[in-house]
C-alpha positions in Angstrom: 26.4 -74.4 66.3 23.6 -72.5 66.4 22.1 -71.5 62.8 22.1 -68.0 61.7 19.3 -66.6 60.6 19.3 -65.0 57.9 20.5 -61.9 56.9 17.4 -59.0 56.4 17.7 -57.3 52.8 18.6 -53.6 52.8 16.4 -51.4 51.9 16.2 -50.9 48.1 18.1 -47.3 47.2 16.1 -45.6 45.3 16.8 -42.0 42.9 14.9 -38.6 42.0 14.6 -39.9 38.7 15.1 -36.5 37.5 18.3 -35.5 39.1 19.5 -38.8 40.2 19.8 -38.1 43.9 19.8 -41.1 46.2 17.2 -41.2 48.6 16.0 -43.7 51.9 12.5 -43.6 50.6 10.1 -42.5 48.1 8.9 -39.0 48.5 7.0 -39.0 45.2 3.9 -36.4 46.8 6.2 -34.9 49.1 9.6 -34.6 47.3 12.9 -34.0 49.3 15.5 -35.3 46.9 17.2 -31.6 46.5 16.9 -30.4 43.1 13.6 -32.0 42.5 10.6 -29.0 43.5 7.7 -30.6 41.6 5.2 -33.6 43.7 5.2 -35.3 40.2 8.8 -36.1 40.3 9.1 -40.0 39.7 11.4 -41.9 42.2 13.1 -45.1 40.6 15.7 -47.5 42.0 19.5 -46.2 42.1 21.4 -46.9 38.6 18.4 -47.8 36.6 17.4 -45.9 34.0 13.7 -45.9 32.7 13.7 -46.6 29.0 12.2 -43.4 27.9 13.3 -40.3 26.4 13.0 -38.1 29.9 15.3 -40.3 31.7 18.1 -39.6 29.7 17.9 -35.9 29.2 20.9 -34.3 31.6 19.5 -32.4 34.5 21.0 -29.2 33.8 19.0 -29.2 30.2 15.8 -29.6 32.1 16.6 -27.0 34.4 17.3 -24.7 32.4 14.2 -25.5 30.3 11.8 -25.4 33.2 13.3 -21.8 34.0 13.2 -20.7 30.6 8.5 -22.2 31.2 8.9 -19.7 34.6 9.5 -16.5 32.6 7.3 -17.2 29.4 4.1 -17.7 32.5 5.5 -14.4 33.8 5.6 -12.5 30.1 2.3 -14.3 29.5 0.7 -12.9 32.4 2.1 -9.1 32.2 0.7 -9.4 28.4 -3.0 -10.2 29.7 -2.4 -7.5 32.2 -1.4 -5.4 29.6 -4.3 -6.8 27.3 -6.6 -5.6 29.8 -5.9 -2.5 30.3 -5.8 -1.6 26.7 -8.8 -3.5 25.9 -11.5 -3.6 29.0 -14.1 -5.3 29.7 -17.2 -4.3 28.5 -19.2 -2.1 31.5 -22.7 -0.9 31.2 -21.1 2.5 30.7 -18.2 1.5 27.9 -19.3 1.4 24.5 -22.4 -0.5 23.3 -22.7 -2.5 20.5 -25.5 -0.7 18.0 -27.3 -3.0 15.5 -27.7 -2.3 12.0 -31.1 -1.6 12.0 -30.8 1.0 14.3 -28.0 2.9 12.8 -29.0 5.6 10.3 -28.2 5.4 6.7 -26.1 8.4 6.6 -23.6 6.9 9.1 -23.7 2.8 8.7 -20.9 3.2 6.2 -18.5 5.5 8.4 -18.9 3.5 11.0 -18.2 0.7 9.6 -15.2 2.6 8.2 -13.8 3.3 11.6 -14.3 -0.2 13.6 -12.5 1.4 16.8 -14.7 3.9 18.3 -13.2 3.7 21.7 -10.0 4.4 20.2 -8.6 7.8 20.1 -8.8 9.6 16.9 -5.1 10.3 17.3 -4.5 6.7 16.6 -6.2 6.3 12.4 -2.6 8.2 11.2 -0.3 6.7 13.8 2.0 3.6 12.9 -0.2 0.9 13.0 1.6 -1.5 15.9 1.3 -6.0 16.0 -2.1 -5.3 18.8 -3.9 -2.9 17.1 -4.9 -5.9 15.1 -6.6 -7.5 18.3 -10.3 -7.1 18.9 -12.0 -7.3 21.7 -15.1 -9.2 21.9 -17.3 -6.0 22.2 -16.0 -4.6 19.7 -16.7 -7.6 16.9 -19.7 -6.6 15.5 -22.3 -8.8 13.7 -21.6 -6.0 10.4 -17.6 -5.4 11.4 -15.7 -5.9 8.2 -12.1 -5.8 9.9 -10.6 -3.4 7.7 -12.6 -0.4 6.6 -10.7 2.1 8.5 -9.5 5.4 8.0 -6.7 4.1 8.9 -6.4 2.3 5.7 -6.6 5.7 3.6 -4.0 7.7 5.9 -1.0 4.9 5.3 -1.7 4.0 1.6 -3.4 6.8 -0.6 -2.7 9.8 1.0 0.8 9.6 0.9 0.9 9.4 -2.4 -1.8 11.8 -3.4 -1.8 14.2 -0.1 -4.1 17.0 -1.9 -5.9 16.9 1.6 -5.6 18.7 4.8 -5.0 15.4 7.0 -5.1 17.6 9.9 -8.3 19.1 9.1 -9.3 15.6 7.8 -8.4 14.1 11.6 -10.9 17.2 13.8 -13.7 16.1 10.7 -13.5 12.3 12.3 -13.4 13.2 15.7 -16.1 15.8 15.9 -18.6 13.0 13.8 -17.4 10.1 16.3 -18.0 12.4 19.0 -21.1 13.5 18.0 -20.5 16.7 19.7 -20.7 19.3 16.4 -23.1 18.5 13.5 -20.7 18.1 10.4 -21.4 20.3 6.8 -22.6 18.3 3.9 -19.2 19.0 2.2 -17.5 17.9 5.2 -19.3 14.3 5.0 -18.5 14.1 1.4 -14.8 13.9 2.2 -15.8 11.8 5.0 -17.5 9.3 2.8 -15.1 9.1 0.1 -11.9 9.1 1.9 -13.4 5.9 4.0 -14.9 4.5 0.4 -11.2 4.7 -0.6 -9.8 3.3 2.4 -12.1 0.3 1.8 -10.0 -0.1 -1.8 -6.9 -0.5 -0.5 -7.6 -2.6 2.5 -9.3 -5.4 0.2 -7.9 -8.4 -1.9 -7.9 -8.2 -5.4 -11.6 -9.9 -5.2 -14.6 -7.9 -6.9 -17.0 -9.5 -4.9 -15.1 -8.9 -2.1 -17.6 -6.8 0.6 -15.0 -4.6 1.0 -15.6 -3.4 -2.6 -19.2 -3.4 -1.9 -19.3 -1.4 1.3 -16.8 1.0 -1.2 -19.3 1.3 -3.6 -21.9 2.1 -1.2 -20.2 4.6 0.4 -19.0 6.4 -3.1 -23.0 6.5 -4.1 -24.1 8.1 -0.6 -21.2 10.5 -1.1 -21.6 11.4 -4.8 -26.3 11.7 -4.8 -26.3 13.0 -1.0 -23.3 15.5 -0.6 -21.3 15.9 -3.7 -23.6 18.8 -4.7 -22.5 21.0 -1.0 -19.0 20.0 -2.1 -19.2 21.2 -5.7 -20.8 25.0 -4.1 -18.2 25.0 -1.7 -14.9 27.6 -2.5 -12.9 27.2 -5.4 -9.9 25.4 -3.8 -13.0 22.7 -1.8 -14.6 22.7 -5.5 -11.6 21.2 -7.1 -10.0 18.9 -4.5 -13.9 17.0 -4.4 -13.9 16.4 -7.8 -9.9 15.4 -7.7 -10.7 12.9 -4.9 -14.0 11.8 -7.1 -11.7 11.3 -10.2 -8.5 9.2 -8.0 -11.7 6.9 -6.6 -12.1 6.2 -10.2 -8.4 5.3 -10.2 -8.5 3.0 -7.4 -12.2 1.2 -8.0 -12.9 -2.3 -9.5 -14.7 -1.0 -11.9 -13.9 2.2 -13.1 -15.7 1.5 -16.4 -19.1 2.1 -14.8 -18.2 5.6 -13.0 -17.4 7.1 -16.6 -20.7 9.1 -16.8 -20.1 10.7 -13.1 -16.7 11.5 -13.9 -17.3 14.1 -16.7 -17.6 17.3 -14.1 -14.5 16.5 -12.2 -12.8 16.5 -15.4 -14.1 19.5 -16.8 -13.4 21.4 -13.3 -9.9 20.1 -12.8 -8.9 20.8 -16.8 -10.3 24.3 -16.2 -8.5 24.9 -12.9 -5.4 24.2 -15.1 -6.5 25.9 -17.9 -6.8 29.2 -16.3 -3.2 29.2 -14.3 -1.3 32.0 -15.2 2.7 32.3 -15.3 3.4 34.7 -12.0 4.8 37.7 -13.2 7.4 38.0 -10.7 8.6 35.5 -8.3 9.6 37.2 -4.9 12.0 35.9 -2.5 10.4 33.9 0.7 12.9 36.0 3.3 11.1 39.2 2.5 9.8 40.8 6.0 6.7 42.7 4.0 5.4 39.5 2.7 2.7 37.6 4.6 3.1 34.0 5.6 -0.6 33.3 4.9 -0.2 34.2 1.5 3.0 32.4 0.7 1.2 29.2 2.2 -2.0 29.7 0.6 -0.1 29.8 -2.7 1.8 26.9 -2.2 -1.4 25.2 -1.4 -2.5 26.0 -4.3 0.1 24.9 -6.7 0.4 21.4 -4.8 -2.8 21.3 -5.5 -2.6 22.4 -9.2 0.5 19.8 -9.8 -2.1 16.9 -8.4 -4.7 18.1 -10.8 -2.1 17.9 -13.5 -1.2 14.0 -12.5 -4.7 13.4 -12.7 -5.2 14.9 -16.2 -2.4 13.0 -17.2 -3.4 10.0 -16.1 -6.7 10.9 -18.0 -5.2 11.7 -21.2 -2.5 8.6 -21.3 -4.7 5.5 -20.7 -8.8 6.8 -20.8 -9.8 4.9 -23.5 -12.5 7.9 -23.9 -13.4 10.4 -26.8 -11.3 13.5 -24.8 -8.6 13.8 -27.4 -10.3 17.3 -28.7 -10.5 18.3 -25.0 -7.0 17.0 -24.1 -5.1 18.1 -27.3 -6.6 21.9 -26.7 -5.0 22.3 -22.9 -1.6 20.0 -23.8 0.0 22.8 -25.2 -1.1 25.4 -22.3 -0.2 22.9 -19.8 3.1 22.1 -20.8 4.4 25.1 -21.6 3.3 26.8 -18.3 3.2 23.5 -16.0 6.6 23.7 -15.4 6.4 26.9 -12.9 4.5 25.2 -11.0 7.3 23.7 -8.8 8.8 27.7 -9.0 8.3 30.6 -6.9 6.2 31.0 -3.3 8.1 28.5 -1.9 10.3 25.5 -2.2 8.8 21.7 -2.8 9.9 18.4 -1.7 12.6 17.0 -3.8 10.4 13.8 -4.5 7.8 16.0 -5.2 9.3 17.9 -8.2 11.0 14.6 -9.2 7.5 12.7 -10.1 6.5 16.3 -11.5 9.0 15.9 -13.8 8.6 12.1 -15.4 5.1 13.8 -15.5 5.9 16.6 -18.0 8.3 14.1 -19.5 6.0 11.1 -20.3 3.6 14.3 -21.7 6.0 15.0 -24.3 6.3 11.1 -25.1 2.5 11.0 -25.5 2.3 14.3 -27.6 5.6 13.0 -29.7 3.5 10.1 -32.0 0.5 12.4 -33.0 2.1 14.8 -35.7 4.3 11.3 -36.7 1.0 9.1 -36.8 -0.5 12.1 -39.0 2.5 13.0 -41.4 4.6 9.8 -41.7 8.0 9.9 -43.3 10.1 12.4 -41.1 12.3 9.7 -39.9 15.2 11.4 -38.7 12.9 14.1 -36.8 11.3 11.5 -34.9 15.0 9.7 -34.1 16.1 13.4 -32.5 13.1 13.9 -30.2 13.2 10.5 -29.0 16.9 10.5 -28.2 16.2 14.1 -26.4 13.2 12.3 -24.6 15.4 9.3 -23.7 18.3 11.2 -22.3 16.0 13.2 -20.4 14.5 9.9 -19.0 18.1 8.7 -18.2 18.7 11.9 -16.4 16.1 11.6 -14.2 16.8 7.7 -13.4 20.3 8.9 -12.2 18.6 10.9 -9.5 16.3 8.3 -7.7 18.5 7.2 -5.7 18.9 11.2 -4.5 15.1 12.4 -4.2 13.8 8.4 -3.2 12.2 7.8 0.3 11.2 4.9 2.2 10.7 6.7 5.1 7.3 9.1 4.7 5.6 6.1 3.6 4.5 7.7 0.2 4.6 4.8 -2.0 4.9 6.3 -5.4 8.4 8.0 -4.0 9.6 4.5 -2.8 12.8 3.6 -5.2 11.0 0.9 -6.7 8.0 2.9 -7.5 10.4 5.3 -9.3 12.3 2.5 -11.6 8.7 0.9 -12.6 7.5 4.2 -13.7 11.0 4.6 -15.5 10.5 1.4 -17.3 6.4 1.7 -18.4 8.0 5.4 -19.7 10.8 3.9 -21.8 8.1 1.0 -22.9 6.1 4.1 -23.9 8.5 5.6 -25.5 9.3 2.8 -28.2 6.1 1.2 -28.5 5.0 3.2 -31.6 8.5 2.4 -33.5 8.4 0.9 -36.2 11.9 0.1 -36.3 14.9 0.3 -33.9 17.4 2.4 -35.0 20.4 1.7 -33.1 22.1 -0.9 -30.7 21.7 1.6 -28.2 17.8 1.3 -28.0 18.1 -3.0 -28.2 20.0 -2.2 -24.8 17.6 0.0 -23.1 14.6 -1.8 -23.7 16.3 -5.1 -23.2 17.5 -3.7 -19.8 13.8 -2.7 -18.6 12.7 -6.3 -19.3 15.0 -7.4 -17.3 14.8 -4.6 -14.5 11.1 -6.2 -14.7 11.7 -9.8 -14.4 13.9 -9.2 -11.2 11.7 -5.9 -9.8 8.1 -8.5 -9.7 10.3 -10.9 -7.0 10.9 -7.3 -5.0 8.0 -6.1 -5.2 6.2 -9.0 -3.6 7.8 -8.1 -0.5 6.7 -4.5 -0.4 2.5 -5.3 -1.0 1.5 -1.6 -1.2 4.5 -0.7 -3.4 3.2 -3.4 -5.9 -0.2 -1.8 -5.2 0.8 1.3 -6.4 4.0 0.6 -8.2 2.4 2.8 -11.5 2.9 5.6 -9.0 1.1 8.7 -10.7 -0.1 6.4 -13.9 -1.4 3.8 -11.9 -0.2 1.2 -14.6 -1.3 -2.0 -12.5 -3.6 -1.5 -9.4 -4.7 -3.8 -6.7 -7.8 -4.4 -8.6 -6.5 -4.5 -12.2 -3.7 -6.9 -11.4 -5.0 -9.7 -8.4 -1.4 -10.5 -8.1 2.2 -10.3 -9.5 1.2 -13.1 -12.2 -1.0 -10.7 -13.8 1.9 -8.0 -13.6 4.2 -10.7 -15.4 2.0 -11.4 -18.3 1.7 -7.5 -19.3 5.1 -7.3 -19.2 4.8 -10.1 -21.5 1.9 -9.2 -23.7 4.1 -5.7 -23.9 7.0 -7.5 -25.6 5.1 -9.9 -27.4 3.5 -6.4 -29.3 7.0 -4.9 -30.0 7.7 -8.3 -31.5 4.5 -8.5 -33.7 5.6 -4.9 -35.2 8.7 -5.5 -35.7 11.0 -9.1 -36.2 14.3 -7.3 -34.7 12.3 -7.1 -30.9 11.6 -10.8 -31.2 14.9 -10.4 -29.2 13.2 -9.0 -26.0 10.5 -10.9 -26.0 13.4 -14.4 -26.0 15.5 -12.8 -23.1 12.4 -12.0 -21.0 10.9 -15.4 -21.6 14.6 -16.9 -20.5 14.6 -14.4 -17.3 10.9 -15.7 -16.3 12.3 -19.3 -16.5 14.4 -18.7 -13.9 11.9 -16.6 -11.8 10.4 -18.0 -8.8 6.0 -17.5 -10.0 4.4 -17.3 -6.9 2.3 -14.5 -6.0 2.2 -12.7 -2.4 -0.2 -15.6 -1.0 0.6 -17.9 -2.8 -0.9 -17.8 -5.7 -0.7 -20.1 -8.5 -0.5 -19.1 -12.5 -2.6 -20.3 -14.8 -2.3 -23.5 -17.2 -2.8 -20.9 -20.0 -0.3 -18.6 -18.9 2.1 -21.1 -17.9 1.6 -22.4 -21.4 2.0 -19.5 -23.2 4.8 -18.3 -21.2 6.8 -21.8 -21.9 7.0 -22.6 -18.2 
């Protein structure tokens, strides 16, 4: 019987490793297996699995995983399209980067100011959108700070102090970018100091930051070179120069070395109030015979008047300065007669009147302690007026949540800006006493510690409301306070002073210390307290 030969082995089956389709050979660099559509797709014999991670992920995953890569490389390359077209190329006729030594004195700082010159002018007081933060190569400059824009003044300080024509302040910009019309003296002034400011709020709380430094060049150039065409301008340019000079002084690192240029801006703006004179009469706006130019002029005016009398405020409540004969001369004048300000040619914004109002009210705190200071003993005098002030106080905390906006971007109307200038009020208001005279008062004050405590965590999440949480007083600025930390140990110092005048307020000072226990310290970059003010603090 013959032998058999042997019987030939089949060829092995092999698999797609990736979608497990059975195949007669390997078609690794030519793949045919279906599903598979990549040359790198592995082949492996039928039923055995590969002991690696890959070879046991299910086929539909990874399909739907390589689609999902397909439309993030499509997005990716519409965004460089995009990219491009926004931002070109540079040409040999697009913008050219100018050295420093060949830019003139009088315009290193603006320019640096505004680091988008191909960008229209339009775009400084729009929304600023996630690529407006994206520069191009040509446009990083060996002297580009990043964020000295005027961009920087139009979304943080001028909705809060808008005493300026931003309109007028926008054809200024565009006709010195352009280059086309030669600009006044005056006109560069505002120029200057609006882009010095703009360089304050777009720093860290850092005093050698060169933000500051480029601010303080700029506020020197605009107060030896043009201040002086400002000052002989008209009477309405006159006064809102030296109100911008005196809110630089606001915003500054170091306001304590502008004291001696600030003495003409606060002689002009204390005489502009000084001289305002109740209207006699105060005729209705739908009147045909009246002339719209002169109702807006005059409502110009008092918006401007009502600014001047935040400033002077501001002056007379924390300017550690010898202007008491000054300010104690116009208090009278100007609160008596301040309050038809918001009356007649027109009508204001609500939030407007509303921070007019803690303005008059925080007056008649300051003005309550000096004939008390002076002639002690008329206890129950002093316990009616500060009642009045207080209910006055509460009255006007009931209506934040009416006359508040988060919508115009003006940060001293924000809701939270409104309650922190409620609470430093209150603080105001009982930091004098020497003793508490009812439960009443324990409960208020106790209440604004705590409305402290809990505000500091908010606040971190709204930067430029914690900038300018003081609102019109300016309490804490970016400068003053580098983060909330510093903000937590006034509050703390604060109580720790009620406490040393009197033992009853120990209280406060024990129920903030237990609220800060529980309080998350960390500032808005993470910032770290102290040993000492963990220490003193009890943390």
């Amino acid at each position: 019987m013959p032998k058999s030969s042997p019987a030939s082995p089949s060829p092995p089956s092999i698999a797609c490793m990736r979608c497990r389709r059975r195949k007669k050979k390997c078609d690794r660099h030519l793949p045919k297996g279906g599903e598979c559509q990549r040359s790198s797709a592995e082949c492996i014999r039928f039923q055995e699995r590969k002991p690696r991670d890959v070879a046991t992920v299910p086929w539909c995953y990874v399909q739907d995983l390589e689609s999902r890569l397909v439309r993030v490389e499509e997005e990716l390359a519409l965004c460089k399209e995009r990219l491009a077209q926004v931002y070109p190329s540079p040409s040999p006729h697009g913008p050219q980067v100018v050295s420093q030594d060949e830019q003139s004195p009088a315009s290193d700082g603006v320019v640096m100011a505004i680091s988008r010159e191909d960008v229209p002018i339009g775009r400084f007081y729009a929304t600023p959108k996630p690529e407006d933060t994206i520069l191009s190569p040509a446009e990083r400059q060996p002297h580009d700070l990043g964020h000295l824009r005027a961009v920087d003044f139009s979304n943080y300080f001028h909705s809060s102090w808008p005493f300026l024509d931003q309109v007028q302040l926008i054809h200024w910009f565009h006709d010195y970018t352009s280059q086309v019309v030669s600009l006044e003296d005056y006109q560069l002034y505002f120029i200057h100091l609006v882009c010095a400011i703009g360089a304050c709020y777009s720093s860290p709380s850092d005093r050698q930051c060169p933000h500051v430094s480029r601010s303080r060049e700029l506020y020197t150039e605009a107060l030896h070179v043009y201040l002086t065409d400002a000052a002989s301008e008209e009477h309405k340019f006159r006064t809102k120069a030296y109100l911008l000079l005196i809110v630089y002084t606001f915003h500054c690192p170091t306001p304590f070395q502008l004291h001696d240029t600030t003495n003409e801006a606060i002689l002009e703006i204390t005489e502009r109030l000084s001289t305002f004179q109740i209207p006699s009469t105060f005729l209705p706006l739908d009147l045909g015979d009246i002339d719209e130019a002169t109702v807006v002029e005059d409502k110009d005016n008092r918006v401007l008047l009502i600014y001047c009398y935040t400033a002077f405020e501001v002056i007379a409540s924390l300017w550690n300065r010898s202007f008491q004969a000054l300010v104690c001369s116009l208090d009278d004048k100007i609160l008596d007669e301040g309050i038809w300000l918001t009356f007649g040619g027109g009508s204001m914004p609500a939030d407007l009147e509303h921070m007019f109002a803690i303005h008059r009210i925080q007056s008649k705190v300051r003005r309550l302690w000096f004939p008390f200071t002076a002639f002690p003993g008329q206890e129950e005098t002093r316990r009616r007026q500060t009642a009045e002030i207080r209910a006055e106080l509460e009255q006007w905390k009931a209506m934040i949540p009416l006359v508040s906006s988060t919508v115009d971007g003006a940060m001293s109307c924000h809701p939270l800006a409104m309650l922190k200038t409620y609470d430093y009020s209150i603080c105001s208001l009982y930091q004098h006493e020497t003793v508490v005279p009812s439960i009443e008062d324990y409960s208020v004050l106790l209440s604004v510690a705590s409305e402290n405590s809990w505000c500091f965590r908010r606040v971190q999440k709204f930067f430029l409301i914690y900038s300018t949480w003081g609102g019109l007083l300016e309490q804490f600025t970016a400068f003053q306070a580098p983060d909330a930390l510093q903000a937590l140990e006034d509050c703390q110092q604060t109580l720790l002073g009620f406490a040393q005048k009197w033992e009853a307020a120990e209280i406060y000072l024990e129920a903030y210390t237990l609220l800060l226990s529980y309080t998350p310290i960390s500032g808005p970059k993470d910032a770290l307290p102290s040993e000492t003010f963990r220490q003193r603090m009890g943390c």
